[in-house]
C-alpha positions in Angstrom: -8.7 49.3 42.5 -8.1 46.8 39.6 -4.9 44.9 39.6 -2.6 46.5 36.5 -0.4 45.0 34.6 2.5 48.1 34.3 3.1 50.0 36.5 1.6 53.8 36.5 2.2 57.3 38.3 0.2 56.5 41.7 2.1 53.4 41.8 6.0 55.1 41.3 4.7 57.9 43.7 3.2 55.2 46.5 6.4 53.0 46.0 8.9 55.8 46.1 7.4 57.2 49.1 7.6 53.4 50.8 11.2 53.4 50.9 11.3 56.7 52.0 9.2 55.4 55.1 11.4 52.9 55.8 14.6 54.9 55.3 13.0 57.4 57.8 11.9 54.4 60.2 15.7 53.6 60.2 16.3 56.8 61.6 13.7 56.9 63.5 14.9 53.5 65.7 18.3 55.3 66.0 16.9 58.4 67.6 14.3 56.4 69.9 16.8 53.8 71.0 18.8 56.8 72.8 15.8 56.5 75.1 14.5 53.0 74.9 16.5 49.8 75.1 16.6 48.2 71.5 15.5 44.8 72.5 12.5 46.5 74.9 11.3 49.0 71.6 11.3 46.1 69.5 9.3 44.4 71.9 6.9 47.0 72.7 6.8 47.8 69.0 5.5 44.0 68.2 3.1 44.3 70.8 1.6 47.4 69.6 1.8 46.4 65.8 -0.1 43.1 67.1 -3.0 45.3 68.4 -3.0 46.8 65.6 -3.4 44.2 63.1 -5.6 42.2 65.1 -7.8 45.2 65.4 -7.3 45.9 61.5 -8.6 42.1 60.7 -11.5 42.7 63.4 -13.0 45.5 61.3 -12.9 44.3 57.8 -14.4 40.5 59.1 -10.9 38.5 58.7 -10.3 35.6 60.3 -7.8 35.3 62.7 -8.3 31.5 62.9 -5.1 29.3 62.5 -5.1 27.2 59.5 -4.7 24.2 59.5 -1.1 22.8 58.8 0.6 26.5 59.2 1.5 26.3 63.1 4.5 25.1 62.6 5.3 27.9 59.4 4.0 30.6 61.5 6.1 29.6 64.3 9.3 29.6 62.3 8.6 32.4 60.9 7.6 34.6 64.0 11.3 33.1 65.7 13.1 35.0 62.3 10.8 37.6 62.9 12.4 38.2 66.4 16.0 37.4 65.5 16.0 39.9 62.7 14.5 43.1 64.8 16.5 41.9 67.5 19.7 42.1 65.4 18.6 45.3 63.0 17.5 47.5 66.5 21.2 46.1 68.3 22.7 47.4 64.9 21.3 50.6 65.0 22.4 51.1 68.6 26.3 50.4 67.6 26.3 51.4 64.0 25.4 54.3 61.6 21.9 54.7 59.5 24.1 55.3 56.4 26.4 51.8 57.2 23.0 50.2 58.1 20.8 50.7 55.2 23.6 49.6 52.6 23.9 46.4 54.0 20.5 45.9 55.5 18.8 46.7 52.1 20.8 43.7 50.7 18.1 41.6 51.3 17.3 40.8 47.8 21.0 39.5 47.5 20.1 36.6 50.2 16.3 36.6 48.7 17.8 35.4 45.2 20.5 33.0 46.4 18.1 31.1 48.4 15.6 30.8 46.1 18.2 29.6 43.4 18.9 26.8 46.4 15.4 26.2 47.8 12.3 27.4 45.3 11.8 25.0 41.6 11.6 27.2 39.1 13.8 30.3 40.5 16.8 29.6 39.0 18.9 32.6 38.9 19.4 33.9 35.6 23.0 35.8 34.4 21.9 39.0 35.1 21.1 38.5 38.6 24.5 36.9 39.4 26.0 39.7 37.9 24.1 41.7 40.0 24.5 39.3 43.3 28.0 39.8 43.0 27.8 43.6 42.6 25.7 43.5 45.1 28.0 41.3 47.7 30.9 43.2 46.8 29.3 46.0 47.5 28.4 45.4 51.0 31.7 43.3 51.7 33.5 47.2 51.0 31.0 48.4 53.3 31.9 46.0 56.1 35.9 45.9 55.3 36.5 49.4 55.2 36.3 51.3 58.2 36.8 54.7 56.9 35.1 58.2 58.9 35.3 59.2 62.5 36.9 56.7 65.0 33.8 55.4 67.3 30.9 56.3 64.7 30.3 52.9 64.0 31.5 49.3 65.2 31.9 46.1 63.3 29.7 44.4 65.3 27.0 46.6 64.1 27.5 46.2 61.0 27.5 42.3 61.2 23.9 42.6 62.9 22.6 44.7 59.8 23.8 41.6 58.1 22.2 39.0 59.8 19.5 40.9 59.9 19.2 41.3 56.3 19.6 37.4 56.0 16.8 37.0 58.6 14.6 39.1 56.2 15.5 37.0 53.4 15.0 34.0 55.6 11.1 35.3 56.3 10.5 35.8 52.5 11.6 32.3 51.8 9.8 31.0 54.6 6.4 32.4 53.6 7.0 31.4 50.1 7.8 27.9 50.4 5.5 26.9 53.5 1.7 26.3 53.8 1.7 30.2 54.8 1.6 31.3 51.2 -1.9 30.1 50.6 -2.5 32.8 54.2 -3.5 36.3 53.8 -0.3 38.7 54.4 -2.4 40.6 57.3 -2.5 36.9 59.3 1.2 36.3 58.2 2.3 39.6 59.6 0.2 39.2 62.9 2.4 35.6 63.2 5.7 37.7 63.1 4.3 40.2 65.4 2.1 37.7 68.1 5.1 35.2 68.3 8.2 37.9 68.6 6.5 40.0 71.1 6.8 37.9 74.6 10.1 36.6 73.7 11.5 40.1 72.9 9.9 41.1 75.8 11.3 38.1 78.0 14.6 38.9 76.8 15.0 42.5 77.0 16.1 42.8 80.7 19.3 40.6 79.6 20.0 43.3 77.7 20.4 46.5 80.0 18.4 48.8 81.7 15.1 48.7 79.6 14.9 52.7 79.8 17.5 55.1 79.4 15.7 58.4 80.4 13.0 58.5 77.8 11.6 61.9 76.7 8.2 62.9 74.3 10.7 62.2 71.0 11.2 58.5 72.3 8.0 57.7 72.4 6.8 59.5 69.7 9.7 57.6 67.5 7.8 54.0 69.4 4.3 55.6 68.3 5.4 56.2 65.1 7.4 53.3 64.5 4.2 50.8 66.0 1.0 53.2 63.8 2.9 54.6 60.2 5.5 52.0 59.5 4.0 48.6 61.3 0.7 48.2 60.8 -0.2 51.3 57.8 3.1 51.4 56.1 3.5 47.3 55.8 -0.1 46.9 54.8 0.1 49.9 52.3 2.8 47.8 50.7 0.9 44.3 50.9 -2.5 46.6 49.3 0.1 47.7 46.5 1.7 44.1 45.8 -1.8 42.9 45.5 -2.2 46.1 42.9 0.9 45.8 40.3 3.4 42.9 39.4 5.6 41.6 42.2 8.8 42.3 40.1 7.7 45.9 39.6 7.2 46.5 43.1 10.8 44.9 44.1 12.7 47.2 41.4 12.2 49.9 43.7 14.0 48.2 46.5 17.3 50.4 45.4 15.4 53.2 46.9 15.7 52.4 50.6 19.5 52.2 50.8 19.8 55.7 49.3 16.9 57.4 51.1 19.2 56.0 54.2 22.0 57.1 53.1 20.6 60.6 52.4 18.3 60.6 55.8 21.7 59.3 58.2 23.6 62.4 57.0 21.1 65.2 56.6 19.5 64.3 59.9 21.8 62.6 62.3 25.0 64.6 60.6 26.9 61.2 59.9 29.9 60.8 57.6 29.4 60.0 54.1 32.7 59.4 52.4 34.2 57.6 49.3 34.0 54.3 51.3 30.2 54.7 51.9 29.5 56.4 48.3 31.0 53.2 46.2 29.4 50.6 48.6 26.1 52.4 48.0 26.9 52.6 44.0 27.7 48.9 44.0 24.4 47.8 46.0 22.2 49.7 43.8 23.6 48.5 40.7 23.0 45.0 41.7 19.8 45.3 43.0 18.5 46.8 40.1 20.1 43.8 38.5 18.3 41.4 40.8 14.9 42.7 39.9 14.9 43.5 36.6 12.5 41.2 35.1 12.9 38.6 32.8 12.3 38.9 29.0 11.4 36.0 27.1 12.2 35.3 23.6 8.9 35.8 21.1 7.9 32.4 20.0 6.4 32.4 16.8 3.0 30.9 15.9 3.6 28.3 14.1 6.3 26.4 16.0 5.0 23.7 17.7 7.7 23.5 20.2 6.4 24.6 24.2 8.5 27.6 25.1 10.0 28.7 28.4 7.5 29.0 31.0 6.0 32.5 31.5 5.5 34.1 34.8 1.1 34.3 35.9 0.0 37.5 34.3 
């Protein structure tokens, strides 16, 4: 398909239906850690996504060759790779979907702050403070207030969806401001996915028994998790990125945290009070902030002045 310049229905349907997949992949981890150690299904999740990929590459004649100057990029980012699965499947196991996906989904929040730090040319604009701090106050009342049913969820967890979140970021960052960004996506994924898997794999016996009486669901939630969301759902998304502007595909990021929200109570039966309800409100509103895209002034013909700089079409 040719690359568009708006976006159009396939486009709000495919996006919309992305962060339902990874709303649903959220609760998907929760059920299938119940049988399978976090640290062990992230591991073996990495390892299957890797065969995946690599097999993906194989058949449409990629090259899976390093390029040269990127080891050291691909490394780094394969090491946040691991720390953020290895903190967002330990959150899962301690906290709620709904607490989760508020504060995971704040990745844009840490996306924009270290780009105003790190990236020339991404300074952050009023809006998107406005929105940053919506956005941080938002999860902050997540975190802070402990409201539902004693035991549901830990701080602890909650702190993991947050470095998590920042370990996203982190990635983004990373593959934006390294020699990686001149890399296809399919060999920056198979990085994160070839690097994380022995260590997560290494390390998952520190971290308890690495079964805990698996049945079908378990591994069905490990199959699903490794085939849909892995290797077709994060390619999907790459394919659309490549299709429409990047700012159009982030504005739907205030999707995921809902669809969680939603998913954690109508399938798991978890508590959704005010507390949750006005963190959600808050994140949304500043995400949308975050992404909304930058208007520029119309400069008229005959002024001879250069105006701001405009974004590639």
């Amino acid at each position: 398909m040719q690359r568009k310049d708006t976006m159009d229905t396939f486009g709000v349907i495919s996006l919309t239906g992305f962060a339902l997949l990874l709303a649903i992949n959220q609760v998907t981890i929760k059920v299938t850690n119940e049988g399978i150690q976090p640290i062990f299904l992230a591991g073996l999740r990495s390892l299957g996504g890797a065969v995946c990929i690599l097999a993906w590459m194989r058949f449409r004649g990629l090259s899976t060759h390093v390029a040269p100057g990127t080891a050291r990029a691909g490394l780094l980012i394969g090491l946040l790779f691991t720390f953020e699965f290895v903190f967002l499947f330990l959150a899962l196991d301690l906290t709620t979907v709904t607490r989760s996906s508020v504060i995971f989904y704040t990745m844009p929040v840490w996306l924009t702050l270290g780009a105003h730090l790190l990236l020339p040319g991404e300074r952050m604009s009023v809006s998107k403070a406005v929105g940053l701090g919506l956005a941080v106050a938002g999860m902050a009342w997540a975190i802070l207030n402990r409201g539902g049913p004693e035991g549901e969820a830990s701080l602890l967890g909650d702190l993991f969806a947050l470095a998590a979140s920042i370990c996203w970021a982190a990635i983004a960052l990373c593959a934006r401001a390294s020699a990686l960004k001149a890399v296809r996506p399919e060999m920056q994924l198979l990085w994160q996915l070839v690097i994380s898997t022995p260590i997560l794999l290494l390390a998952a016996p520190f971290f308890g028994p690495l079964l805990r009486e698996p049945s079908l669901i378990h591994w069905a939630g490990l199959g699903f998790q490794i085939v849909v969301v892995v290797s077709a759902g994060f390619l999907f998304w790459l394919w659309l990125l490549s299709l429409y502007p990047a700012a159009s595909v982030a504005s739907f990021s205030f999707l995921s945290p809902i669809f969680g929200v939603l998913l954690g109570w109508a399938l798991l039966g978890e508590h959704v009070g005010p507390e949750i309800l006005v963190a959600l409100g808050l994140v949304c509103a500043g995400l949308v902030l975050i992404n909304r895209p930058v208007r520029y002034p119309p400069i008229p013909a005959n002024d001879p002045r250069p105006g701001p700089p405009r974004p590639p079409a």
